[in-house]
C-alpha positions in Angstrom: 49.6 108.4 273.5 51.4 107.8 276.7 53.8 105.4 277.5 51.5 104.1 280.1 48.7 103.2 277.8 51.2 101.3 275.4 52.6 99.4 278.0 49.1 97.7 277.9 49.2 96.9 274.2 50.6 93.3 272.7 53.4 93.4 270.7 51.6 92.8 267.6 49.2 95.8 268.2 52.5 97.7 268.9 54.1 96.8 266.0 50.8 98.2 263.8 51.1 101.1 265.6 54.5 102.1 264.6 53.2 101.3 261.0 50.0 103.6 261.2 52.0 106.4 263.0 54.7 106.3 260.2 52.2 106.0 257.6 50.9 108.9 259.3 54.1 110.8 259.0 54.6 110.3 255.9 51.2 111.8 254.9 51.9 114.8 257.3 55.9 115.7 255.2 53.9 115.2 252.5 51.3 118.0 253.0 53.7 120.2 254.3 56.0 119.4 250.9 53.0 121.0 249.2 52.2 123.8 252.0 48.9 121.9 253.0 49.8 121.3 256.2 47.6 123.4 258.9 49.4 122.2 262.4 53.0 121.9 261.6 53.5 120.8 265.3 51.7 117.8 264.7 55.2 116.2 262.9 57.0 116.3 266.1 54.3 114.5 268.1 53.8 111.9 265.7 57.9 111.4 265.8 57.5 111.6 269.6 55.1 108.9 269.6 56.9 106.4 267.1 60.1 106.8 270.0 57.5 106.2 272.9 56.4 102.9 270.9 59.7 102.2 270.2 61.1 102.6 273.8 58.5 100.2 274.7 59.4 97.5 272.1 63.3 98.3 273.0 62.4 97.3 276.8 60.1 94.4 276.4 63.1 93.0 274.0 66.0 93.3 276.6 63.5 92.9 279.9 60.6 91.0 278.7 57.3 91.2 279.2 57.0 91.2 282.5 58.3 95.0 283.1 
C-alpha cells in the first residue's frame, strides 16, 4: 500500500490496519517456522507496510491532520 493511499484513511481505519498487517505477520513467521511459507519476500513487505502506516500515524501525531 502506498503512503499516498493511507494518507486518505482515518486514524481509526489506520489503527486496524497496523493490527491486520501484524496479525498478518505473525501468520507469515509462523509458516515459515514450519517451512510453509512459499514467498519468503512477502515478510519484508508486510514489515515495510506496518512502517509506512506507522510514518503516517507518527506525522498526523506531531503535524496534525491537516498535512
Amino acid at each position: 500500500m502506498k503512503a499516498i493511499d493511507l494518507r486518505k484513511l482515518s486514524d481509526a481505519e489506520l489503527s486496524e490496519q497496523i493490527k491486520e498487517l501484524k496479525d498478518e505477520l505473525f501468520k507469515l513467521r509462523f509458516q515459515a517456522a514450519v517451512n510453509q511459507l512459499e514467498n519468503p519476500m512477502r515478510i519484508s513487505a508486510v514489515k515495510k507496510d506496518i512502517a509506512r502506516v506507522m510514518t503516517v500515524q507518527r506525522d498526523r501525531a506531531l503535524h496534525g491532520a491537516e498535512v
